[in-house]
C-alpha positions in Angstrom: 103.2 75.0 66.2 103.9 77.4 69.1 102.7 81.1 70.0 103.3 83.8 67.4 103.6 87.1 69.3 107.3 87.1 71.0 108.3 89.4 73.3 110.5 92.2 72.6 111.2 96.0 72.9 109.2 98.4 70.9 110.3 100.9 68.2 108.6 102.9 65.9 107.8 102.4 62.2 110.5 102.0 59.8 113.7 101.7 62.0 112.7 100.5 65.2 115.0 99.5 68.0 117.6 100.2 65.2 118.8 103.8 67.3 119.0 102.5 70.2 120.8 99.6 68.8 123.5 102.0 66.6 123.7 104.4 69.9 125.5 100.9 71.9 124.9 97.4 70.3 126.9 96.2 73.1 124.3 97.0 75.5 121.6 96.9 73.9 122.2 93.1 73.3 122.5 92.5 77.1 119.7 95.0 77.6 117.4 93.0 75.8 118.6 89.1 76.9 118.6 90.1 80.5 115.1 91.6 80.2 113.6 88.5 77.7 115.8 86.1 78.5 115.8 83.0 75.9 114.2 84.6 72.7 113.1 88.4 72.2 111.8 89.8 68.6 112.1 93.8 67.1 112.5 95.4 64.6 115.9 95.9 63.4 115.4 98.9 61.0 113.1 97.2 58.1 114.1 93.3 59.6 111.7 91.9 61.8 114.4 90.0 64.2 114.2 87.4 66.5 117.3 87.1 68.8 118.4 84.0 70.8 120.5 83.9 73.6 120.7 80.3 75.1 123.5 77.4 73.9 120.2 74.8 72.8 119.1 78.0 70.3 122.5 79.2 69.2 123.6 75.8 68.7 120.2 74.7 66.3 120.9 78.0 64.3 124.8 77.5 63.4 125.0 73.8 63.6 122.3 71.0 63.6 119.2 73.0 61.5 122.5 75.4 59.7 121.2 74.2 56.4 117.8 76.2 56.9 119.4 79.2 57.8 121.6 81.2 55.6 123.2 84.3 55.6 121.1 87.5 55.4 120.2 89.3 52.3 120.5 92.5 53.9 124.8 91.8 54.6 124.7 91.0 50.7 125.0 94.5 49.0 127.9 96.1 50.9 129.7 92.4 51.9 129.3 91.8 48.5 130.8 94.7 47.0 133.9 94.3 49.5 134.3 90.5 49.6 132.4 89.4 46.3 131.3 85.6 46.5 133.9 84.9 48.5 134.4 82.2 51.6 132.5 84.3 53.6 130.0 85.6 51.5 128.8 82.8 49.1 126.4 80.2 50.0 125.8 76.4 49.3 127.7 74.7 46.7 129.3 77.7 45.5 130.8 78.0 49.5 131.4 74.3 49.5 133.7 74.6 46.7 135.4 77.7 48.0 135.7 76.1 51.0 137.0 72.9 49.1 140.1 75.3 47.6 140.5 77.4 51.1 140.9 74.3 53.3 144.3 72.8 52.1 146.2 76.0 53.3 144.2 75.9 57.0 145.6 72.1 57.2 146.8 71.1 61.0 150.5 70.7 59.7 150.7 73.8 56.9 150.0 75.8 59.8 152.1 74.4 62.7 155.0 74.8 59.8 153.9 78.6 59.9 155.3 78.7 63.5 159.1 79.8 62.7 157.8 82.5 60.9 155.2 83.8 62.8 157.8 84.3 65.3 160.2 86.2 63.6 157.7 88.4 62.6 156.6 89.2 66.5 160.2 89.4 67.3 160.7 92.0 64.6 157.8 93.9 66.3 159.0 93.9 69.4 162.6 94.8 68.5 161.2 97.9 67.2 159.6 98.9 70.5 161.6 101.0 72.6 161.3 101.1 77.0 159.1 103.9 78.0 158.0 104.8 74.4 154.0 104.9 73.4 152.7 103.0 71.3 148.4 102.1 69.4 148.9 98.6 70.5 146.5 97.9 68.3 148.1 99.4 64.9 151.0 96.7 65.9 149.1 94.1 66.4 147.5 95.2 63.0 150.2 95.6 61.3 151.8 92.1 62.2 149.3 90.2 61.9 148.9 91.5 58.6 152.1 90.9 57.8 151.6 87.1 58.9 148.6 86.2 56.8 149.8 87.9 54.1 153.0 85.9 53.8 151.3 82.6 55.2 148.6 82.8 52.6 149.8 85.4 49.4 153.3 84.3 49.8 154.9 87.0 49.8 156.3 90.0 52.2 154.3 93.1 52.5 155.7 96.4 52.7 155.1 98.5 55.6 153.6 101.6 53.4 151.1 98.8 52.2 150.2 97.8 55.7 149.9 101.5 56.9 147.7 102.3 53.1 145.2 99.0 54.0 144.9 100.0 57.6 143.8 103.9 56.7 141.2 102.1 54.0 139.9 99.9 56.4 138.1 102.9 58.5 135.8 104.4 55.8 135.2 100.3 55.1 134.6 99.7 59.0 132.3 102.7 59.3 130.3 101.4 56.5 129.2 98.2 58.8 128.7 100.5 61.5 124.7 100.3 62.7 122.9 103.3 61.3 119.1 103.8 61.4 119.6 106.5 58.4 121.4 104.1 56.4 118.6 101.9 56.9 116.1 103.7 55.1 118.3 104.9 51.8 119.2 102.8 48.6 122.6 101.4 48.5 122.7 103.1 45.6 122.2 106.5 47.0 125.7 108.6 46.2 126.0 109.5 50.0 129.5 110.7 50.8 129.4 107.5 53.2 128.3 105.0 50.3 131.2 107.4 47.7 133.8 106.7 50.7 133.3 103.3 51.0 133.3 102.0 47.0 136.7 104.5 46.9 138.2 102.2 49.1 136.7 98.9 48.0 138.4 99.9 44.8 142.1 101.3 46.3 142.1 97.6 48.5 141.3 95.5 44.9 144.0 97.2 43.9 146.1 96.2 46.9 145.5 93.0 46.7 146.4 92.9 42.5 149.6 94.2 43.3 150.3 91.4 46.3 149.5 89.2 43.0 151.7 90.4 40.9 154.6 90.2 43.3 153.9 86.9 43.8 154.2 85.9 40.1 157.4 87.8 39.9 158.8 86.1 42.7 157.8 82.4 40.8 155.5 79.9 41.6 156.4 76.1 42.4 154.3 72.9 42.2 155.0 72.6 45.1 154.0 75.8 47.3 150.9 75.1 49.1 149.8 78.6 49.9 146.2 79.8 49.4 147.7 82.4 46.4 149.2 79.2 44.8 146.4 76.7 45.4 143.5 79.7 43.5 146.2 80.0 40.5 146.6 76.7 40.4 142.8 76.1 40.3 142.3 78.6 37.8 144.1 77.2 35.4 142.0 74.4 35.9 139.3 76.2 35.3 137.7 75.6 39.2 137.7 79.4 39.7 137.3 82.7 37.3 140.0 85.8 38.0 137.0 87.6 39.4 137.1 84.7 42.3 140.5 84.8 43.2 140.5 88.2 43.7 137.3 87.5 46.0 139.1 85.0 48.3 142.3 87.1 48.5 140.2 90.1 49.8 138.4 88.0 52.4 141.8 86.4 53.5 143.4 90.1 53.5 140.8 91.5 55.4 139.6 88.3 57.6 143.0 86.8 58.1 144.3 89.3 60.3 141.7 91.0 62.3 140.2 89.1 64.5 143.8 87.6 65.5 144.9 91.2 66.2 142.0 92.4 68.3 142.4 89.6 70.4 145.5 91.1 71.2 144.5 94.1 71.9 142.2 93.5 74.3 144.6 90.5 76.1 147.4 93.3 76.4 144.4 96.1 77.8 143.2 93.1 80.1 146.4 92.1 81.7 147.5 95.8 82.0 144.7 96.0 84.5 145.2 92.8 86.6 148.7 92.9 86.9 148.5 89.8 88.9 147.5 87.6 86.1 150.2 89.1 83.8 153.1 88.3 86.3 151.8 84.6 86.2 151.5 85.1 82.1 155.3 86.1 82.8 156.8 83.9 84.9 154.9 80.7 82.7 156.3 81.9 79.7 159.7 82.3 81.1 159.8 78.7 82.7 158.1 77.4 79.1 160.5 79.0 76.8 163.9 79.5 78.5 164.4 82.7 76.5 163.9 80.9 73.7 161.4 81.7 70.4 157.9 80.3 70.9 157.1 77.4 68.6 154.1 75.4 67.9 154.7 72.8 70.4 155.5 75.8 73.2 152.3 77.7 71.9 150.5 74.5 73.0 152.0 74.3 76.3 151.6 78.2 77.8 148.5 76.7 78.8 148.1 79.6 81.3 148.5 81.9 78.2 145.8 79.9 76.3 143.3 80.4 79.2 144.5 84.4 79.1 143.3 84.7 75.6 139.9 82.6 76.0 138.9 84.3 78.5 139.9 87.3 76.5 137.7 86.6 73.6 134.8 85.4 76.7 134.9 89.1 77.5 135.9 91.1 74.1 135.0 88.7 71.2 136.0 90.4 68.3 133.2 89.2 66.2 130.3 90.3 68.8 127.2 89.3 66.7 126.1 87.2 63.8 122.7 87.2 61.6 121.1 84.6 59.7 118.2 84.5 57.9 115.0 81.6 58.5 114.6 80.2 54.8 111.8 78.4 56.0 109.2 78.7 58.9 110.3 77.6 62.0 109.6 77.0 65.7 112.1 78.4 68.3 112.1 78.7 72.0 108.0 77.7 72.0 107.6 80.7 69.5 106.2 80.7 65.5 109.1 82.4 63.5 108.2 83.2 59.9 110.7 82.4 56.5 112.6 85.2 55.8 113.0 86.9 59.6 116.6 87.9 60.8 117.9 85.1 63.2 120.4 87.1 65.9 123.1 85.5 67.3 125.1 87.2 70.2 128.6 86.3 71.4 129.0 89.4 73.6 125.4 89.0 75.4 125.7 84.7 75.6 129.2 84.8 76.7 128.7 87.7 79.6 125.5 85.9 80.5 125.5 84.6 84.7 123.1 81.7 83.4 126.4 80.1 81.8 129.4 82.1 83.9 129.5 82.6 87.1 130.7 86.7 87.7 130.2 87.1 83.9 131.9 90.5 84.1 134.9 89.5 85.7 138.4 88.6 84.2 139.2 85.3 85.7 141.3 83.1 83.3 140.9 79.9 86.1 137.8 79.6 84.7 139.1 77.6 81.5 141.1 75.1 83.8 138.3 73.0 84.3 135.5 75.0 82.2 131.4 73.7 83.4 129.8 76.1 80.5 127.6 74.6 77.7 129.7 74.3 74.6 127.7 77.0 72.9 128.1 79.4 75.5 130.8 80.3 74.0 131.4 80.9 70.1 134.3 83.3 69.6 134.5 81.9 65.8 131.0 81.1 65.4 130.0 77.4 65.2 128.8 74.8 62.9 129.9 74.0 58.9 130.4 78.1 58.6 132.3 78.2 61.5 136.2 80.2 61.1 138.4 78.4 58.7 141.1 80.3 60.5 140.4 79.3 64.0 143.8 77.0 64.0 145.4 79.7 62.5 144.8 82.6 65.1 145.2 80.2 68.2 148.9 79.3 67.5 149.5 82.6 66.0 147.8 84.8 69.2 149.6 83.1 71.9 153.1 83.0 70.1 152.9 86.7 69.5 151.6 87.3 73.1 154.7 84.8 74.6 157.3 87.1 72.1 155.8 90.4 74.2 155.9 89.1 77.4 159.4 87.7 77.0 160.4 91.4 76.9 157.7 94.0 77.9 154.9 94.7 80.1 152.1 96.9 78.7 150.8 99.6 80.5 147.3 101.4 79.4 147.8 105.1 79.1 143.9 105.5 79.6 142.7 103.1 82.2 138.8 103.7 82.2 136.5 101.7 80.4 137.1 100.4 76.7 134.8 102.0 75.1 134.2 99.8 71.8 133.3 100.8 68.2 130.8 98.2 66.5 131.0 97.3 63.0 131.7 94.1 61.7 134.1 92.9 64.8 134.3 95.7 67.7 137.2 97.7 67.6 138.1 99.9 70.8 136.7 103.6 69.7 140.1 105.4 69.9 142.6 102.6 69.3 144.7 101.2 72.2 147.6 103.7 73.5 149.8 101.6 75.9 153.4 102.6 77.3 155.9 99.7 76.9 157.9 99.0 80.0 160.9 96.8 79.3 160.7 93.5 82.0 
């Protein structure tokens, strides 16, 4: 066994470094790996946590010991009431047989055939956009992308006054993940106009997602459609999953399908707006690739210069910034004694910006994926391991054909071009959206 006591920063009783981690997660996780290096322990509100930073760590907690270390109990209550036992909730064989039903519509092929449409559906954005107008790049990005998954995976279109009514729910939902110390301390069950706000639009997005249902089944159903909406009606009939799940996995793919894919985006567009350099080179690849022409699969594969655009974009603004797990068992990390039941932290933000791995960490440099020396878990935009995205295929040919349809046509141009200051809740959304002026190329 190794040492007990491990080094970390101090708090006092109840909600420890929790302020200081609610006041700027962002730094605070840097903070804390640049000062303790490979493991540090606090106490995260009422969690006694012990956060990892290096690839050999991150890499035994997601994907070689990932059996011993499950989600957290203290995500349960409010993921569950918004997700249910869905993919990204449940654990063990109840996730295995989710993830058994889920997997079919993720297949290599189902999703290259999304291509065509995925395209039209960027092209319809950007043929809305007019030169010189203003635009919250990342409500269109929202918007699209929601558009996308929702056809992809329910099957069916989605209005725009439903994509505008799910967008204004999300925020109450988003502020609800939102590290609070005061939160920490008070029952779920607590009537707090926070906690009132929240299950309000838990309920209003069930109903969303009953309604994308219902036009699904009026529209008909083949044997043959291989859609996640189909595959879960198809299983419950067979009696493989209750109403109560389908609704579950529907939510998760609603609210999961689409964001990440859109902030990446987001934060591409803000990126290359400030290094105007790399964003003619984005240009003049995607002109020589397409020829004017609408991205498909195959091109998405070869705007390799792209590709490296929106790694290194996810390297510097990973939309999902940390991940928790929970020790079911005692266990030795980093030399250290960690107990059964302690928080496990995972960073993407503090690993991926860390000089150990990436050489001028802070800096956007795209070349840096041409011939990439990092350790493999370095870098972990969609997590790692057996829980690992179930959509990472689906955002990497979606993100760069949508990019390749806006750079055909526009540059983006940040109306505010000081720092990004970010918003942490369950992925980290930039605080005030993402005003950018389109100018026509």
């Amino acid at each position: 066994m190794g040492n007990y006591v491990v080094p970390g920063p101090d708090g006092p009783p109840m909600v420890g470094v929790l302020p200081r981690y609610a006041r700027d997660p962002f730094a605070f996780v840097r903070e804390v790996r640049e000062a303790y290096g490979e493991i540090a322990a606090f106490d995260l509100g009422p969690n006694r946590t012990y956060f990892v930073t290096t690839p050999a760590l991150i890499e035994r907690v997601l994907v070689s010991d990932a059996a011993h270390f499950s989600k957290p109990d203290f995500q349960t209550d409010a993921l569950g009431k918004l997700l249910g036992e869905g993919l990204l909730t449940s654990e063990g064989d109840h996730w295995r047989d989710r993830r058994e039903l889920a997997t079919p519509a993720f297949a290599p092929g189902r999703i290259a055939s999304m291509a065509p449409m995925m395209a039209q559906r960027a092209r319809a954005m950007v043929d809305r956009w007019e030169d010189g107008a203003t635009q919250n790049i990342e409500w269109e990005m929202t918007r699209t992308t929601l558009e996308i998954i929702v056809e992809a995976m329910f099957g069916v279109d989605l209005p725009v006054a439903t994509a505008k009514k799910t967008a204004h729910l999300l925020e109450p939902v988003g502020r609800r993940f939102e590290p609070d110390p005061v939160r920490a301390v008070i029952p779920e069950w607590v009537p707090t106009p926070e906690n009132r706000a929240f299950e309000r639009s838990v309920e209003k997005l069930e109903a969303v997602v009953d309604d994308l249902v219902e036009m699904r089944k009026r529209t008909g159903i083949d044997d043959e459609d291989d859609d996640l909406l189909a595959s879960l009606l198809e299983a419950k009939a067979e009696g493989r999953i209750d109403q109560r799940g389908v609704r579950d996995e529907l939510m998760t793919m609603l609210l999961a399908g689409h964001d990440t894919t859109a902030l990446v985006l987001t934060y591409t567009f803000a990126l290359l707006s400030a290094h105007p350099d790399i964003e003619q080179r984005v240009h003049e690849a995607v002109d020589t690739v397409l020829e004017g022409t609408q991205p498909t699969a195959a091109d998405a594969r070869r705007l390799t210069t792209l590709r490296n655009v929106l790694q290194e974009s996810m390297r510097l603004y990973p939309p999902v910034y940390v991940m928790f797990r929970q020790a079911d068992r005692d266990v030795t990390m980093g030399g250290y004694d960690v107990p059964a039941d302690s928080l496990i932290m995972c960073s993407q933000w503090a690993t991926h910006r860390d000089p150990r791995y990436f050489e001028n960490p802070d800096t956007f440099d795209p070349d840096r994926w041409i011939d990439p020396t990092h350790p493999t878990y370095a870098y972990f935009p969609f997590g790692a391991g057996p829980r690992s995205c179930i959509g990472k295929g689906f955002t990497m040919l979606e993100a760069p054909i949508i990019a390749a349809t806006v750079a055909q046509q526009y540059r983006l141009r940040r109306v505010d071009d000081g720092p990004i200051d970010l918003r942490g809740s369950l992925t980290a959304h930039p605080e005030d959206g993402m005003e950018m002026r389109l100018e026509r190329r």
